[in-house]
py3Dmol code that shows the C-alpha trace and the ligand (Angstrom):
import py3Dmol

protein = """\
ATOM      1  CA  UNK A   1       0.000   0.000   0.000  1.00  0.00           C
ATOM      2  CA  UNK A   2       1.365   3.492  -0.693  1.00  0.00           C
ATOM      3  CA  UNK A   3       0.723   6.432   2.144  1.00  0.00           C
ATOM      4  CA  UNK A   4       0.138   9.867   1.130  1.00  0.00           C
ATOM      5  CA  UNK A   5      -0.681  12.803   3.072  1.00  0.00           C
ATOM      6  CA  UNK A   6      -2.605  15.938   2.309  1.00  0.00           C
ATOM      7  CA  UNK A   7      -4.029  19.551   3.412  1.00  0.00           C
ATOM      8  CA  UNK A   8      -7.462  20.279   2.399  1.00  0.00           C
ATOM      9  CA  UNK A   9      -8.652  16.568   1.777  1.00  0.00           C
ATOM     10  CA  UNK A  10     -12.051  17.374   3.399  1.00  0.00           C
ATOM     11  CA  UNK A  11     -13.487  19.261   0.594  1.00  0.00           C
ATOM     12  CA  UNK A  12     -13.531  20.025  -3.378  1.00  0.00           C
ATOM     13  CA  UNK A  13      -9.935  19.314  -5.334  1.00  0.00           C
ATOM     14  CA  UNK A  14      -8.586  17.650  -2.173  1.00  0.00           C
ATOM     15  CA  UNK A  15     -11.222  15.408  -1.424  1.00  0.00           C
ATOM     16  CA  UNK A  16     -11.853  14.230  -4.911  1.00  0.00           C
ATOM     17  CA  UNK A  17      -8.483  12.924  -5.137  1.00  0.00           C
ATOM     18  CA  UNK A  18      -8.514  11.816  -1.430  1.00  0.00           C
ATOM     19  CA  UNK A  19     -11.215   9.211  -2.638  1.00  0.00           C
ATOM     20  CA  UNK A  20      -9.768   8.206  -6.271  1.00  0.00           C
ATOM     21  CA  UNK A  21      -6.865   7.493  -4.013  1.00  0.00           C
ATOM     22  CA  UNK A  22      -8.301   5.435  -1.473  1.00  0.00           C
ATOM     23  CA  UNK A  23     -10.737   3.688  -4.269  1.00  0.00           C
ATOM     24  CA  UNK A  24      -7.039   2.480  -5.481  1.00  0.00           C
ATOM     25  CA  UNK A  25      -6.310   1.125  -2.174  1.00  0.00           C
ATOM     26  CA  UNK A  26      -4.201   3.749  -1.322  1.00  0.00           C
ATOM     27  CA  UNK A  27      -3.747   5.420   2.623  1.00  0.00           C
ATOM     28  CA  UNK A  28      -4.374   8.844   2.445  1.00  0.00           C
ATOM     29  CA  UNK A  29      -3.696  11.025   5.990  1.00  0.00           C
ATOM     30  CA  UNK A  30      -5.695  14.265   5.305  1.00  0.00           C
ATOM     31  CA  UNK A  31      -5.247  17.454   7.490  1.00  0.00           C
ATOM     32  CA  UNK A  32      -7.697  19.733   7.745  1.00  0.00           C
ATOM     33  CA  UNK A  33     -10.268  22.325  10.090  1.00  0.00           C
ATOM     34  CA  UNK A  34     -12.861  19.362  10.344  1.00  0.00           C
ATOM     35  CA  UNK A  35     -13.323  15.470   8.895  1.00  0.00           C
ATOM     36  CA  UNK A  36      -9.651  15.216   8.837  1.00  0.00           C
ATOM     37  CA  UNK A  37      -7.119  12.623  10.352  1.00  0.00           C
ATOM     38  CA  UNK A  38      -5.165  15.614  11.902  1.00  0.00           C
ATOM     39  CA  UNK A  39      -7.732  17.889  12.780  1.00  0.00           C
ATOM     40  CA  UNK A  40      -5.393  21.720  12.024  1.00  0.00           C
ATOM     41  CA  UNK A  41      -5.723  24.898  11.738  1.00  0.00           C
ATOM     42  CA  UNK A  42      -3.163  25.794   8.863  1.00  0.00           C
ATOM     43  CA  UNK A  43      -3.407  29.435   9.376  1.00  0.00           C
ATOM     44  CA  UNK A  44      -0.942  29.497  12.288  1.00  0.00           C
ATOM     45  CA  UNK A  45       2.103  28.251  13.079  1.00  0.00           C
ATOM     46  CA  UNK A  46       1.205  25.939  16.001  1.00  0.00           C
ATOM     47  CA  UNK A  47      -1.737  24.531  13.428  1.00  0.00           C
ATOM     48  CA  UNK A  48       1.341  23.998  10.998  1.00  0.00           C
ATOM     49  CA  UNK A  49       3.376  22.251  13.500  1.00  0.00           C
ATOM     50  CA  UNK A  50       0.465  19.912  15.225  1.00  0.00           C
ATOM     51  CA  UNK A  51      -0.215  18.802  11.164  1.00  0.00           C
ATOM     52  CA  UNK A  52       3.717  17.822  10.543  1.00  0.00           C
ATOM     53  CA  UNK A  53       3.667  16.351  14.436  1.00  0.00           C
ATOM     54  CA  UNK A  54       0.438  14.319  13.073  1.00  0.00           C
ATOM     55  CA  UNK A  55       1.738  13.280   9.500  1.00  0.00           C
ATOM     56  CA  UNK A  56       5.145  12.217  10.758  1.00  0.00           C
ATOM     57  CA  UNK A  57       3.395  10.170  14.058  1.00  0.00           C
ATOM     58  CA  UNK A  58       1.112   8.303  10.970  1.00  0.00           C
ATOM     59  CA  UNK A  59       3.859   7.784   8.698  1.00  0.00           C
ATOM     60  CA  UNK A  60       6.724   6.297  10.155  1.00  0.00           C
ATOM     61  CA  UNK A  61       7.716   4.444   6.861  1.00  0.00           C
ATOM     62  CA  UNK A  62       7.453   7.632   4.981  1.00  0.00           C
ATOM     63  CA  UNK A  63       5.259   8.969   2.539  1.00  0.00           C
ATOM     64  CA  UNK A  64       4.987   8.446  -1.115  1.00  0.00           C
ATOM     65  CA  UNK A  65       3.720  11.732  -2.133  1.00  0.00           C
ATOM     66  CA  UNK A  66       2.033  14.861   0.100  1.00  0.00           C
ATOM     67  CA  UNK A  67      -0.391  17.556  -1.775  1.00  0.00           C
ATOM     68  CA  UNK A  68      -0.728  21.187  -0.230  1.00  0.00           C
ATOM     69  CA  UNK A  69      -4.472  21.643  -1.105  1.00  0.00           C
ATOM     70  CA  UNK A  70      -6.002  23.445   1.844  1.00  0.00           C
ATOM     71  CA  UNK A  71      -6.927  27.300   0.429  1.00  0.00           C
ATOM     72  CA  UNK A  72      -8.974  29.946   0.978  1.00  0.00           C
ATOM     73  CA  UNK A  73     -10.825  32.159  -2.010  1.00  0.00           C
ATOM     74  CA  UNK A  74     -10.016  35.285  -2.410  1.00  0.00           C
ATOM     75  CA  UNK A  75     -13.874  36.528  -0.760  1.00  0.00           C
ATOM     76  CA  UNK A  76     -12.297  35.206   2.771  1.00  0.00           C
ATOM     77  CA  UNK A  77     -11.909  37.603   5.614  1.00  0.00           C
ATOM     78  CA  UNK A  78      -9.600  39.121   6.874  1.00  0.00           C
ATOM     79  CA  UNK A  79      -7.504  39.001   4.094  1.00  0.00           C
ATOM     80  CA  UNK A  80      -4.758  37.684   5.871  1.00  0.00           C
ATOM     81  CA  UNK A  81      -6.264  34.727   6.283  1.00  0.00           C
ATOM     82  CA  UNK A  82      -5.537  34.007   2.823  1.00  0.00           C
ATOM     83  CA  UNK A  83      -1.784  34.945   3.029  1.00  0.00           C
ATOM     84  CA  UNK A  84      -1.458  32.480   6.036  1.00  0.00           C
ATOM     85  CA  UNK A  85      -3.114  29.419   4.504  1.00  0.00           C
ATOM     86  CA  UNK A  86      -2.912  29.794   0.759  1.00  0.00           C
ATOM     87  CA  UNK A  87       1.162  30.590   0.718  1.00  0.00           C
ATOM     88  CA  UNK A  88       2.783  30.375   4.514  1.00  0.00           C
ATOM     89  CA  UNK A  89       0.787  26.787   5.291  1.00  0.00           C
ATOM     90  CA  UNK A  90       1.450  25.509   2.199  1.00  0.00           C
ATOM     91  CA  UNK A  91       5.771  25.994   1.875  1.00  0.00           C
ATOM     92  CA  UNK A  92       5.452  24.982   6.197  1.00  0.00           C
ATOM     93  CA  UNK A  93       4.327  21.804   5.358  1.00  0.00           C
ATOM     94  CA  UNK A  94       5.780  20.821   2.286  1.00  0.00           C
ATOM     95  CA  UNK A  95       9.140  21.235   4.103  1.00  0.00           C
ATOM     96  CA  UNK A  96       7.967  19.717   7.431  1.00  0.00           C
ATOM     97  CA  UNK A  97       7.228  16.602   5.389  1.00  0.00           C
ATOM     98  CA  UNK A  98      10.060  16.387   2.802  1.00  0.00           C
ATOM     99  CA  UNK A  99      12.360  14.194   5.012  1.00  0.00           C
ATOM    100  CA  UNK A 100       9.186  11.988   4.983  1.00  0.00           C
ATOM    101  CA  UNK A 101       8.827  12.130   1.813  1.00  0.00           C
ATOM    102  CA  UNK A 102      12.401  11.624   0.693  1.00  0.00           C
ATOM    103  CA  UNK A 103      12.264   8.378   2.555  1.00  0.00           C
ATOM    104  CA  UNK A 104      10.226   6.557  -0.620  1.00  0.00           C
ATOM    105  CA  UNK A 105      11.618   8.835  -3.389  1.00  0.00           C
ATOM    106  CA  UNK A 106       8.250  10.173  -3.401  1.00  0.00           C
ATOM    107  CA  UNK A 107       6.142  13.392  -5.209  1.00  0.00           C
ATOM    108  CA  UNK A 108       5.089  16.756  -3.860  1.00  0.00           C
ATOM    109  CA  UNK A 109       2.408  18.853  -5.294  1.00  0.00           C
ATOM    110  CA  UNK A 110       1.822  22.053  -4.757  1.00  0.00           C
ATOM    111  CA  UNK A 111      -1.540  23.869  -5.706  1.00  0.00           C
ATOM    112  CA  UNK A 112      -1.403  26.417  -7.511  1.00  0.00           C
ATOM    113  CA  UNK A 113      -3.823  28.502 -10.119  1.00  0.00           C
ATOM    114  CA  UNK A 114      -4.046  29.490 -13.529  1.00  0.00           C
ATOM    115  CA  UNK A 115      -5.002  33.083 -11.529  1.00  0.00           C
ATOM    116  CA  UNK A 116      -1.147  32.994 -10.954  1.00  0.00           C
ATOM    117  CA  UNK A 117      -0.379  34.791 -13.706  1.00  0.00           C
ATOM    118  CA  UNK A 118      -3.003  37.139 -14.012  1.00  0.00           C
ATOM    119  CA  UNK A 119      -1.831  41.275 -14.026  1.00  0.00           C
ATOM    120  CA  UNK A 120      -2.669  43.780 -11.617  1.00  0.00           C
ATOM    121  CA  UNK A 121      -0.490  42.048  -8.649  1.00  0.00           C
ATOM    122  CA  UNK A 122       1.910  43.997  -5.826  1.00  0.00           C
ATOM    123  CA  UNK A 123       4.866  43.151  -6.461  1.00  0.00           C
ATOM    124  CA  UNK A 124       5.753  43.958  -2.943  1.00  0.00           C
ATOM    125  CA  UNK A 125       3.102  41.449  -1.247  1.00  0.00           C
ATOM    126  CA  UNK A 126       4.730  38.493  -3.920  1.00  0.00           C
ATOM    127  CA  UNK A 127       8.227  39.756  -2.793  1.00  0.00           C
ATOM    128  CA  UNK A 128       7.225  39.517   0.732  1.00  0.00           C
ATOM    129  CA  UNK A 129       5.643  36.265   0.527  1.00  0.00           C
ATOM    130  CA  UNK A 130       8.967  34.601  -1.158  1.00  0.00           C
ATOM    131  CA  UNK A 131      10.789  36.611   1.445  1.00  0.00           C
ATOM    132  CA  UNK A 132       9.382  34.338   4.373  1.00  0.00           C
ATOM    133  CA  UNK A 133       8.148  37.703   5.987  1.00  0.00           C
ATOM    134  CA  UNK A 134       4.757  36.371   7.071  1.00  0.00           C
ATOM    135  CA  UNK A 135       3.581  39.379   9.286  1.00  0.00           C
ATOM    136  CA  UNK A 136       4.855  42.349   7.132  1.00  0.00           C
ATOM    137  CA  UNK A 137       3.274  40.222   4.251  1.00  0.00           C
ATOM    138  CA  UNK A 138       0.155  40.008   6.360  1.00  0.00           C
ATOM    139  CA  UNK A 139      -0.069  43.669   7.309  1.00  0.00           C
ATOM    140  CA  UNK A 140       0.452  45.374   3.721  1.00  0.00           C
ATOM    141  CA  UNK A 141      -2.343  42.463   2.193  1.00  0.00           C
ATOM    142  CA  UNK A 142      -5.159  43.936   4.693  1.00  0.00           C
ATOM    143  CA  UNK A 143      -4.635  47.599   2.040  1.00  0.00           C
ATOM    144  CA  UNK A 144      -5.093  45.546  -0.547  1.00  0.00           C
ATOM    145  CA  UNK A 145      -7.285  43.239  -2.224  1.00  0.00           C
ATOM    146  CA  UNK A 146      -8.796  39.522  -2.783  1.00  0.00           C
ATOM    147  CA  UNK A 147      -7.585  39.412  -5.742  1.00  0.00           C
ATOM    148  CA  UNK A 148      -3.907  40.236  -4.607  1.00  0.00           C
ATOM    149  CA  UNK A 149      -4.519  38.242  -1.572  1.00  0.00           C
ATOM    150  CA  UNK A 150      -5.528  35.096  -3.934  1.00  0.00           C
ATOM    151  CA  UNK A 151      -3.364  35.481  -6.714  1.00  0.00           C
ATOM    152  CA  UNK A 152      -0.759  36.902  -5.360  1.00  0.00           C
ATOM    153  CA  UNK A 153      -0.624  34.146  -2.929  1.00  0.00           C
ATOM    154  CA  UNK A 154      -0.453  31.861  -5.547  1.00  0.00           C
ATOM    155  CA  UNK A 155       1.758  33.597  -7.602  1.00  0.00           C
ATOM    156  CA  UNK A 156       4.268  33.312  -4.928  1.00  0.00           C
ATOM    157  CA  UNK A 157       3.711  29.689  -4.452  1.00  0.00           C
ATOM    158  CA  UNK A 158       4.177  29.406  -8.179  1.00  0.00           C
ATOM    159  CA  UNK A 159       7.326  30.353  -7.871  1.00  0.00           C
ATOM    160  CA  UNK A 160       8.390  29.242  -4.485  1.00  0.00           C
ATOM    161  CA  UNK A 161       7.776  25.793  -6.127  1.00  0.00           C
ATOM    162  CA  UNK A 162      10.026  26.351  -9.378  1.00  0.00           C
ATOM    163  CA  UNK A 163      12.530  27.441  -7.471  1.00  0.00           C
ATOM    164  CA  UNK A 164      12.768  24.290  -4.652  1.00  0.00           C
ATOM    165  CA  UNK A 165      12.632  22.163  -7.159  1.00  0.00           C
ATOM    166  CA  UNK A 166      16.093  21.638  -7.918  1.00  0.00           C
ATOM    167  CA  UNK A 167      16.962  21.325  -3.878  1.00  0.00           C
ATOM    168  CA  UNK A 168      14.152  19.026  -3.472  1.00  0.00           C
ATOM    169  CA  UNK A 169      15.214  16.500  -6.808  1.00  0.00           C
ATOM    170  CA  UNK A 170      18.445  16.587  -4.451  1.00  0.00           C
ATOM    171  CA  UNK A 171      16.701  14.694  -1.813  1.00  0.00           C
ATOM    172  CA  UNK A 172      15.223  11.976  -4.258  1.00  0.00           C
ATOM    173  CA  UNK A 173      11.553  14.039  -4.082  1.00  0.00           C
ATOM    174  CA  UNK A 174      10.079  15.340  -7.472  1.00  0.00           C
ATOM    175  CA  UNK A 175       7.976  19.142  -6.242  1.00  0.00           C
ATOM    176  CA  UNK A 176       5.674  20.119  -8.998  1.00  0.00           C
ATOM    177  CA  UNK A 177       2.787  22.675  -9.029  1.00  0.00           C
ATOM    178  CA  UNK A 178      -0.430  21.837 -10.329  1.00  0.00           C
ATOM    179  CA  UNK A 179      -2.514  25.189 -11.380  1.00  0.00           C
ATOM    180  CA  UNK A 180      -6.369  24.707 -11.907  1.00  0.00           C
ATOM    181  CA  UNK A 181      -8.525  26.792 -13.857  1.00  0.00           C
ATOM    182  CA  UNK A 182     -12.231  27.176 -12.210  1.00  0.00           C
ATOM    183  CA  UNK A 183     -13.674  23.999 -10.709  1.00  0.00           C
ATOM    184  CA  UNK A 184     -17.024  23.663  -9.348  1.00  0.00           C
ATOM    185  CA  UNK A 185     -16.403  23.308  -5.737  1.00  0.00           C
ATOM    186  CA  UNK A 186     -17.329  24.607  -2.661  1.00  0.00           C
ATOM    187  CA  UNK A 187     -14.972  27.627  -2.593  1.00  0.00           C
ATOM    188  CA  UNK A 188     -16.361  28.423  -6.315  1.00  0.00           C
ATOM    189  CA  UNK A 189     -19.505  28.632  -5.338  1.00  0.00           C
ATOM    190  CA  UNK A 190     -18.287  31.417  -2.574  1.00  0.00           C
ATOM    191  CA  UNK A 191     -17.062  33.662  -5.109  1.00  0.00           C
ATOM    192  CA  UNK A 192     -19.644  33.146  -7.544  1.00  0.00           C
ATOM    193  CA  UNK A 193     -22.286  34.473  -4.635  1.00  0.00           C
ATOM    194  CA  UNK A 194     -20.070  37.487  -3.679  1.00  0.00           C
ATOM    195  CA  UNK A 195     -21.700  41.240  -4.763  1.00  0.00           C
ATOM    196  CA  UNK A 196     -17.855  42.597  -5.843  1.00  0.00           C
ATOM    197  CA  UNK A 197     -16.427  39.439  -7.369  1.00  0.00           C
ATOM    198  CA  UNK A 198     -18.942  37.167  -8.371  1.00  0.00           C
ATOM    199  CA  UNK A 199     -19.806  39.033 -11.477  1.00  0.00           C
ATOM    200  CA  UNK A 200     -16.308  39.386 -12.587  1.00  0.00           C
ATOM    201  CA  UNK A 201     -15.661  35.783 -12.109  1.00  0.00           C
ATOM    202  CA  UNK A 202     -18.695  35.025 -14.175  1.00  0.00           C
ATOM    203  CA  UNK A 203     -17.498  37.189 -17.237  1.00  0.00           C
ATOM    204  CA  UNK A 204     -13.650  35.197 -16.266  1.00  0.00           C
ATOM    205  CA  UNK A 205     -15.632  31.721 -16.571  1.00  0.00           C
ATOM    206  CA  UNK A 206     -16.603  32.474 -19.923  1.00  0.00           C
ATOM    207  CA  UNK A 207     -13.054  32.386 -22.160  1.00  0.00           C
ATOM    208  CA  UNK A 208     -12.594  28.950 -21.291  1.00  0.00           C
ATOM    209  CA  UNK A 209     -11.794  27.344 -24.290  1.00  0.00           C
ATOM    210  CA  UNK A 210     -13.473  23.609 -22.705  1.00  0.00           C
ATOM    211  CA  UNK A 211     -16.278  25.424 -22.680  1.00  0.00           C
ATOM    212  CA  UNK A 212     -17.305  24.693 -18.830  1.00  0.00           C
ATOM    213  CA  UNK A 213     -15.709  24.967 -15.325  1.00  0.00           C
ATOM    214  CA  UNK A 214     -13.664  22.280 -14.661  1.00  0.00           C
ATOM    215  CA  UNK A 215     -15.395  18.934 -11.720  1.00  0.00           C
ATOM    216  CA  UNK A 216     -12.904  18.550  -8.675  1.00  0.00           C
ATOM    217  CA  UNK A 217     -11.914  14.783 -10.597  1.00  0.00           C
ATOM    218  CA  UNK A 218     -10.329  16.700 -13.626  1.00  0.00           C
ATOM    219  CA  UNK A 219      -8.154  18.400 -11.182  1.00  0.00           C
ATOM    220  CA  UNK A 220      -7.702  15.273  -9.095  1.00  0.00           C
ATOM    221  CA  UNK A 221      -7.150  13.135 -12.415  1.00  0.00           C
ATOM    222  CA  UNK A 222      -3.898  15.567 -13.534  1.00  0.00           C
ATOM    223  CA  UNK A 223      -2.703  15.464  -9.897  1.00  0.00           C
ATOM    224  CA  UNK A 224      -3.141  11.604  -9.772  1.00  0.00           C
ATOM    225  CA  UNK A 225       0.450  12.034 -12.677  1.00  0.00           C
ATOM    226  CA  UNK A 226       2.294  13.939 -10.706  1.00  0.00           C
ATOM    227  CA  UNK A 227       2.082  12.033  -7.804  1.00  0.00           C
ATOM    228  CA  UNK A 228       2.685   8.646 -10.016  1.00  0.00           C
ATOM    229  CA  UNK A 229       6.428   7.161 -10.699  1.00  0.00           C
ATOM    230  CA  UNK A 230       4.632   7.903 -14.926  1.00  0.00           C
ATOM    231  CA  UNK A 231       5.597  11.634 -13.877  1.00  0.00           C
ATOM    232  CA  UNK A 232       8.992  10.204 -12.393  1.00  0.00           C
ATOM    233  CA  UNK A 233      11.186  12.863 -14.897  1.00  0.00           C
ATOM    234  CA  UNK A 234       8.411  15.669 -14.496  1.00  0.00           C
ATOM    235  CA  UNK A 235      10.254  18.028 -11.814  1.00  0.00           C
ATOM    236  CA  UNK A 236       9.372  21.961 -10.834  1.00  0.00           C
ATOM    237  CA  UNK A 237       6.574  21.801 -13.193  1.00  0.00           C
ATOM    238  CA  UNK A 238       3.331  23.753 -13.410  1.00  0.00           C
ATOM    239  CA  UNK A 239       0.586  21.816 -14.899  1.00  0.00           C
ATOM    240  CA  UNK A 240      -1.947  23.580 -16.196  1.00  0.00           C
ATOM    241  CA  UNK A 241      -5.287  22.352 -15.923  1.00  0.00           C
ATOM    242  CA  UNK A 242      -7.691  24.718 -16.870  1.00  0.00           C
ATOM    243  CA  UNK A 243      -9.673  23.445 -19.845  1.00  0.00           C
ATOM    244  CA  UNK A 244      -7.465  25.698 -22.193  1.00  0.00           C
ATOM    245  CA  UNK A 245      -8.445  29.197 -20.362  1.00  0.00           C
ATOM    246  CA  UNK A 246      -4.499  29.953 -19.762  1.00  0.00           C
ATOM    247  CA  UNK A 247      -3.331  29.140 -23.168  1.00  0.00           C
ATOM    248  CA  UNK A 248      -6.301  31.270 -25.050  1.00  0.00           C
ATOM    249  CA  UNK A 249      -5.512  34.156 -22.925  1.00  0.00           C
ATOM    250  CA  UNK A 250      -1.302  34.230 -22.838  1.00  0.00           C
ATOM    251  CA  UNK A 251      -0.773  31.981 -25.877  1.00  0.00           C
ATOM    252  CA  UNK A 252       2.795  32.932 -26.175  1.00  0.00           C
ATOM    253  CA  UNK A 253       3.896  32.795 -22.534  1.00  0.00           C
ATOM    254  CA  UNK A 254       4.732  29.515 -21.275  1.00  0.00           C
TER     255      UNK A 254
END
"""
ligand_1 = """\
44
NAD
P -12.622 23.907 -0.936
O -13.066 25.095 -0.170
O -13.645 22.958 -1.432
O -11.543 23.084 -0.098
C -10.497 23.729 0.587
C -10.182 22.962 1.858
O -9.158 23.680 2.562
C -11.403 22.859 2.802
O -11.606 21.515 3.197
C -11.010 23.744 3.969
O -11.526 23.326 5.211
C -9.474 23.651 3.931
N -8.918 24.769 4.689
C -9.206 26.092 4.533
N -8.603 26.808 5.493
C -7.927 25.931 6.279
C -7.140 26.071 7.445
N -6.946 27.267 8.025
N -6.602 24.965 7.981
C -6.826 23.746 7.429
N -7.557 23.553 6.324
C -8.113 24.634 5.766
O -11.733 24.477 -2.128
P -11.200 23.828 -3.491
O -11.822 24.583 -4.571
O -11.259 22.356 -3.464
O -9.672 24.308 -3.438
C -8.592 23.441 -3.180
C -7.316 24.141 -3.623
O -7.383 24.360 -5.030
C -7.099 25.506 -2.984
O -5.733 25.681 -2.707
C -7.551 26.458 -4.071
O -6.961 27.721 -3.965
C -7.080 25.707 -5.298
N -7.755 26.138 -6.526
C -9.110 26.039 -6.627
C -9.737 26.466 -7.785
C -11.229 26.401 -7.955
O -11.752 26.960 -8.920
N -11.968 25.741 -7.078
C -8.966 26.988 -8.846
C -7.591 27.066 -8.701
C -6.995 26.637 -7.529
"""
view = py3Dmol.view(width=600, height=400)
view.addModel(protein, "pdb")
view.setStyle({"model": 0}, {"cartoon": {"style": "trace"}})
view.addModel(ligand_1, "xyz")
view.setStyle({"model": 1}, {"stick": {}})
view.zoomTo()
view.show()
């Protein structure tokens, strides 16, 4: 049996691949606020280290792959909040698991978005963010916005991953990013119903070349790869899986 652990596995992207994995016969240890094995709360430190504590006391033999899922949209208050779980949670447990990881030569997925990308980011917030400088990064997001809180957070992350990629191939452990497009899932369905953004995301949801917002098992299906030894050369990559909206709107960046 393989072992993997997760953030987020109680909900949407994270608990669509929780179950394709278990259907396989796979352990999964999921971390998250509620209907988790480690029941954590990501947004602070201590919640950070009680999760790794947790992981590491369920997977003494190591673990062949860990996914940072657990996020917040960018309609979650205070803004902050997004900062803290989105980028800070996510690089605190990736490298509070590696060692666990590097123990079966395993895969680490980051998520990411195809929002990454998008323009109208502080450069200061990303900065920050890369930085490690999680209360300066914390106190300048609160004058800005969800959509620098979001994206920025996983613009950050987008990079954080590229560049630990080469350190972590060091240790035997592939890190890739996986960046969805719009997926019908519980934190979709919080933007959609908000007065400022849900309009906006609307109009967004329409240049999707696939013609539809993506089902959590699309997401889970691509991340299913990277986790696999099939993906065993694939290494500080960012999938995108976004029914074709990133390539219709950048077509020449890659
Ligand atoms: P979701 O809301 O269905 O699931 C997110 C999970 O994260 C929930 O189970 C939630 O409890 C958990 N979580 C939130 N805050 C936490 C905290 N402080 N501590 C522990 N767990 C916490 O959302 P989803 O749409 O499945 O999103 C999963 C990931 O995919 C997120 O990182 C999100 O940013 C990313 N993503 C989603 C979309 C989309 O359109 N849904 C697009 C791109 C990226």
């Amino acid at each position: 049996t393989k072992t993997y652990a997760m953030t987020g596995g109680a909900s949407g992207i994270g608990a669509a691949l929780k179950e394709s994995l278990q259907a396989r016969g796979d352990r999964v240890i999921v971390v998250d606020l509620k209907n988790a094995d480690i029941i954590a709360d990501l947004s602070t430190v201590e919640g950070r280290q009680h999760a790794i504590a947790g992981i590491t006391e369920l997977a003494t033999d190591g673990l062949d792959g860990f996914v940072a899922c657990a996020g917040l949209p960018p309609v979650a208050e205070p803004l902050s909040l997004i900062t803290q779980v989105n980028y800070f949670a996510a690089v605190a447990t990736i490298e509070g698991v590696v060692d666990l990881v590097a123990k079966k030569n395993g895969a680490i997925v980051s998520v990411c978005s195809n929002s990454a990308p998008l323009p109208g980011l502080n450069e200061e917030h990303i900065e920050l963010l890369l930085a490690g400088k999680e209360a300066e990064a914390c106190a300048l997001i609160e004058t800005l916005d969800g959509h620098n809180a979001y994206a920025g957070s996983k613009n950050a992350l987008t990079k954080w991953t590229r560049r630990n990629a080469a350190e972590m191939m060091r240790k035997g452990v592939r890190l890739n990013g996986i960046a969805p497009g719009m997926t019908r899932t519980p934190l979709t369905d919080k933007v959609f119903a908000d007065e400022t953004l849900g309009d906006a995301t609307r109009e967004f949801s329409k240049c999707i070349s696939y013609g539809d917002l993506a089902t959590p098992d699309m997401i889970a299906d691509a991340m299913l790869f990277l986790l696999d030894p099939a993906a065993r050369y694939v290494s500080g990559s960012i999938l995108f899986v976004d029914g074709g909206q990133d390539a219709l709107l950048r077509p020449d960046q890659f």
